[in-house]
C-alpha positions as CSV (number, residue, x, y, z in Angstrom):
1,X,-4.0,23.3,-14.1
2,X,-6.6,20.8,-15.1
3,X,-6.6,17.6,-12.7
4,X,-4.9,15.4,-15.4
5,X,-2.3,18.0,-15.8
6,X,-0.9,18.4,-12.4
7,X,-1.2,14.6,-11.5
8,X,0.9,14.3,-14.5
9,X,3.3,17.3,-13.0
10,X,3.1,15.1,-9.8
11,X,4.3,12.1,-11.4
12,X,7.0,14.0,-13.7
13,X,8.7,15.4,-10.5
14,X,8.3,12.1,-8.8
15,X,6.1,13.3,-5.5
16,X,4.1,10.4,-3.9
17,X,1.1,12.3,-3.2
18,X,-0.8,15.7,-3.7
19,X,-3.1,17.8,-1.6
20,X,-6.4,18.9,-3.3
21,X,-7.2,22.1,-2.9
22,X,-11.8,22.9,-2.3
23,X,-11.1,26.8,-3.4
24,X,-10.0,26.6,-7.1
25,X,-13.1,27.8,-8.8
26,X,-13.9,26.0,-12.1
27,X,-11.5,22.5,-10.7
28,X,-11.7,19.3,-8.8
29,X,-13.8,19.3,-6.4
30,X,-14.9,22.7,-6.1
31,X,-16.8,21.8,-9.2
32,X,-18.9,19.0,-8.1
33,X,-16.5,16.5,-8.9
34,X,-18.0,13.7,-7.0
35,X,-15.0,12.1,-4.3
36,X,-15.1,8.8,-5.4
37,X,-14.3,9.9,-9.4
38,X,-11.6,12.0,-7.9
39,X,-10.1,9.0,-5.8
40,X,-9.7,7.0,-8.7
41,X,-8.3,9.2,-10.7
42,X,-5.7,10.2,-8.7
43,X,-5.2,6.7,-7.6
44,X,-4.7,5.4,-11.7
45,X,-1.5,7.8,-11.3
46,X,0.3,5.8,-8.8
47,X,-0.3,9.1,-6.0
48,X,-1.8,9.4,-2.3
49,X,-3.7,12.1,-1.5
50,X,-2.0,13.9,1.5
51,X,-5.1,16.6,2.5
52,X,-8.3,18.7,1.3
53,X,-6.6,22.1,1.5
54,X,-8.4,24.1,3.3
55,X,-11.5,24.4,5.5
56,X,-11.4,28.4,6.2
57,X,-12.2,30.6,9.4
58,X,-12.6,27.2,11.1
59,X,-12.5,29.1,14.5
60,X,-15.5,31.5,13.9
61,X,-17.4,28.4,14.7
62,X,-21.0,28.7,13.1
63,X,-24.4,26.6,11.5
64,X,-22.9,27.1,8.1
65,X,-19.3,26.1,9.2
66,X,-20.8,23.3,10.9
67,X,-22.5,22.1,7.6
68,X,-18.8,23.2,5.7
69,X,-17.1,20.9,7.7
70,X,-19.1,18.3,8.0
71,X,-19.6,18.0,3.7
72,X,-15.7,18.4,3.7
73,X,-14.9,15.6,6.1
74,X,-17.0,13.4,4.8
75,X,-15.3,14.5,0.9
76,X,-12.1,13.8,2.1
77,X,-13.2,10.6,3.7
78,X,-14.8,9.1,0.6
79,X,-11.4,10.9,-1.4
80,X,-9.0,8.8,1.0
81,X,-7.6,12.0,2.2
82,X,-5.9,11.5,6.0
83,X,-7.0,15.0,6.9
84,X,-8.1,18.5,6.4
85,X,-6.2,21.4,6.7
86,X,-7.9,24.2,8.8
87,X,-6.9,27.9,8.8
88,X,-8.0,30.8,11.2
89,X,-9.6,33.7,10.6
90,X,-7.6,36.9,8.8
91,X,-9.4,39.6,9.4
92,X,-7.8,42.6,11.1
93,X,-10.6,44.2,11.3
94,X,-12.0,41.6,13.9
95,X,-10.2,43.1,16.9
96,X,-10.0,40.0,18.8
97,X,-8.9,39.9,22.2
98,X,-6.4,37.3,23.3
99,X,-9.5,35.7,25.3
100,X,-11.5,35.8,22.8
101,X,-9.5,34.7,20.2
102,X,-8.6,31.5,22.4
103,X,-12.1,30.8,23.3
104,X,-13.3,30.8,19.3
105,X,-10.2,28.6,19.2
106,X,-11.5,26.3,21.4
107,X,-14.8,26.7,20.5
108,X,-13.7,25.5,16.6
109,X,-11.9,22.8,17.8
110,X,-14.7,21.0,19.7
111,X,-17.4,21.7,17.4
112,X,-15.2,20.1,14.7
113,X,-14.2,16.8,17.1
114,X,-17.2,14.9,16.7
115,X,-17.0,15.8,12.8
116,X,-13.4,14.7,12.2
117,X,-14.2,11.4,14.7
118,X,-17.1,10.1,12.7
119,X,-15.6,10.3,9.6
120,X,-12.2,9.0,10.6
121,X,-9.8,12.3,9.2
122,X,-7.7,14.1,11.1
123,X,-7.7,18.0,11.4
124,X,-4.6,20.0,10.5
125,X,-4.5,23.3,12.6
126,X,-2.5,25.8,10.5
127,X,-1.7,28.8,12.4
128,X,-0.7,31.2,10.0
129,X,1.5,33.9,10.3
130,X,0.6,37.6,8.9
131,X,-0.9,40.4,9.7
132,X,-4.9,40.2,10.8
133,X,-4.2,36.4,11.4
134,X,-6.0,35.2,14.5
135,X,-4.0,32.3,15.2
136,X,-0.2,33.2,14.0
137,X,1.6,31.0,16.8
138,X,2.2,27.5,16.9
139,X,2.5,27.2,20.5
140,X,-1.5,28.8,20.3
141,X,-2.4,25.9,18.2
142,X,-1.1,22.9,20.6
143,X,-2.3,24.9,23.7
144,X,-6.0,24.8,22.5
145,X,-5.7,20.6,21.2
146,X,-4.2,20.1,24.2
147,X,-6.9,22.1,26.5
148,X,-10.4,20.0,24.4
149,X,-8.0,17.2,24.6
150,X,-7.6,16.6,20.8
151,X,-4.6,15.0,20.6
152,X,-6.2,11.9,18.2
153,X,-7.9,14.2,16.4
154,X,-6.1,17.4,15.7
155,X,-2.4,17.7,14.3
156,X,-0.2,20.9,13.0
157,X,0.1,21.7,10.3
158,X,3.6,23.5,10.3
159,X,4.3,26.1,7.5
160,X,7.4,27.4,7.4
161,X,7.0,30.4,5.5
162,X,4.2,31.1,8.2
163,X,6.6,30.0,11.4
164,X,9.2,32.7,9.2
165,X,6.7,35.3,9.0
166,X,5.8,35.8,12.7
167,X,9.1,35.1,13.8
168,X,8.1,32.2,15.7
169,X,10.6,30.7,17.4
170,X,8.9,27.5,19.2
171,X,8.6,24.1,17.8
172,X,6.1,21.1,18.9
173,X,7.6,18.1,16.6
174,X,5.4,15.5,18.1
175,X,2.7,17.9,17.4
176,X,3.4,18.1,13.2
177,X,1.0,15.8,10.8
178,X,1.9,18.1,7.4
179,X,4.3,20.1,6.3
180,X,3.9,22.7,3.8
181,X,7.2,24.5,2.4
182,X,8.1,27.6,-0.3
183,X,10.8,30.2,-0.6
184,X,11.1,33.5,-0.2
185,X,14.0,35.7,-2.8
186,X,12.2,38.8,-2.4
187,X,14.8,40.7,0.3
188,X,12.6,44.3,0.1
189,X,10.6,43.6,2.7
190,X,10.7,42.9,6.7
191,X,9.0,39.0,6.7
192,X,5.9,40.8,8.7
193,X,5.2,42.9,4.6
194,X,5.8,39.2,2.9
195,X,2.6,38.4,1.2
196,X,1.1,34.8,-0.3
197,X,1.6,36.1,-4.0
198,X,6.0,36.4,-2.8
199,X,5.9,32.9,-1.9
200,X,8.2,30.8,-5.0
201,X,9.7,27.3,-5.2
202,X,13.3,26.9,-2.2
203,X,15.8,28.5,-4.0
204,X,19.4,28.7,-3.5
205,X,19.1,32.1,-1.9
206,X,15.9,31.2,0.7
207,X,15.2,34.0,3.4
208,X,12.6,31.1,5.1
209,X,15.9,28.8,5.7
210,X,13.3,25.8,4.9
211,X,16.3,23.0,5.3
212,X,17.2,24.2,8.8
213,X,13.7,24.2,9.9
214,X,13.2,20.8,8.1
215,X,16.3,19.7,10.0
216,X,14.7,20.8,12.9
217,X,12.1,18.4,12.7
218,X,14.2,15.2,11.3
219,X,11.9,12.6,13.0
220,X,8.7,13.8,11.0
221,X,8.1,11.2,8.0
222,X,4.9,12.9,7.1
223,X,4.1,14.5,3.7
224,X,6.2,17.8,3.0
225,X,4.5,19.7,0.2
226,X,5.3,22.6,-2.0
227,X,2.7,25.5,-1.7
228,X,4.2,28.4,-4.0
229,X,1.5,31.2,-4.7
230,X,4.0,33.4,-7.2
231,X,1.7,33.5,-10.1
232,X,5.0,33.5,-11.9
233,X,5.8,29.9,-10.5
234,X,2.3,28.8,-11.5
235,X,2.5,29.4,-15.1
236,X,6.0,29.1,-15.7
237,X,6.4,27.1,-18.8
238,X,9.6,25.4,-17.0
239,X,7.7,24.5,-14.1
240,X,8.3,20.6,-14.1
241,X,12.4,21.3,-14.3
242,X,12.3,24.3,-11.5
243,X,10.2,22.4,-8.9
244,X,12.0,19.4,-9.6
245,X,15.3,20.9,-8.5
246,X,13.3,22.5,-5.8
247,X,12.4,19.4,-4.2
248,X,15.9,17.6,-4.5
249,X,17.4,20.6,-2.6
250,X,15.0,19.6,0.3
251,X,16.1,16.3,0.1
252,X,19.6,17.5,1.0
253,X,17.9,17.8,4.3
254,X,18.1,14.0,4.7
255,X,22.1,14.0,4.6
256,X,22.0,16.6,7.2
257,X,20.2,14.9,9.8
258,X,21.0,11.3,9.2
């Protein structure tokens, strides 16, 4: 969608904030939009800005992802954005070992310290969950913030299609900074075959059981937001009435827990 269109999706469905996403080719900001024109757009619609989604491969820690992260934090910064989200490397091809794969883990997380520190955002560690992924675990993620001791700096960022996907089974509450949610219908495939593009809105019939792991973490008052990929959710012309309903059956998760 253009920028004015989803802000006006945002208000419709009555969200308090949106994450802006650096990847959509042609769209805010990936397009130049300077940060401050952004801000104040998205500010005139009454929303906050919960994160820049994403900085990729943060833990294949290079010069050019230096000089990636260090434009982004400063983007999100000026935007007003509390934080970046930062996903691993997929790549099954890289062969990692479990060393290695913790050492570039460690290695990402104090190159980006400094970064995140100066410009006063906080760093979302997403481990993500399929196949190739070199950070699938949760409990992988805290380890390594906990070993360059990055607890003011670095935060989860807990997916639960991702914590489905893996078959994680470990939770780090105080750990969480953003939540991102979506459902999964599709019942063909073991959650290890689930791909981005099966990810919909939280249906009535969700394999990711997204209110029990919400309920899970009932003293989180962070942002929880909706990442479907279907390309059939994107340009559904009933969008608006769909995620609408999606995001009042998450709010049952309030009567459970209270």
């Amino acid at each position: 969608m253009p920028l004015d269109g989803f802000l006006e999706l945002a208000r419709e469905v009555g969200v308090e904030g949106v994450e802006i996403r650096n990847d959509v080719e042609g769209r805010e900001f990936a397009d130049g939009t300077p940060a401050v024109a952004l801000r104040e757009q998205i500010a005139e619609a009454g929303l906050a800005v919960a994160s820049i989604n994403a900085l990729q491969r943060f833990n294949d820690w290079t010069a050019e992802r230096e000089r990636e992260a260090v434009a982004m934090a400063a983007y999100a910064r000026d935007l007003g954005a509390p934080g970046i989200v930062l996903c691993p490397v997929i790549d099954a091809a890289a062969g990692w070992s479990e060393a290695e794969a913790a050492r570039r883990l460690g290695e990402g997380l104090r190159g980006l310290a400094p970064i995140l520190k100066d410009a006063g955002v906080i760093g979302y560690v997403e481990p993500l969950g399929m196949k190739g992924s070199t950070m699938q675990r949760q409990a992988r993620a805290v380890e390594a913030i906990e070993a360059v001791d990055g607890a003011g700096v670095f935060q989860l960022c807990y997916d639960t299609f991702q914590f489905f996907r893996c078959g994680d089974t470990e939770l780090f509450p105080e750990h969480v900074g953003l939540i991102h949610v979506s459902g999964i219908t599709r019942a063909d495939l073991a959650p290890q075959d689930l791909r981005e593009p099966d990810r919909g809105l939280v249906e009535e019939k969700d394999r990711v059981a997204n209110l029990a792991q919400l309920a899970m973490l009932k003293d989180y008052s962070g942002f929880v937001s909706m990442e479907p990929f279907d390309p059939a959710v994107q340009s559904d012309p009933n969008l608006a009435a769909k995620l609408a309903a999606s995001l009042a059956r998450l709010d049952a998760v309030k009567e459970v827990t209270s």
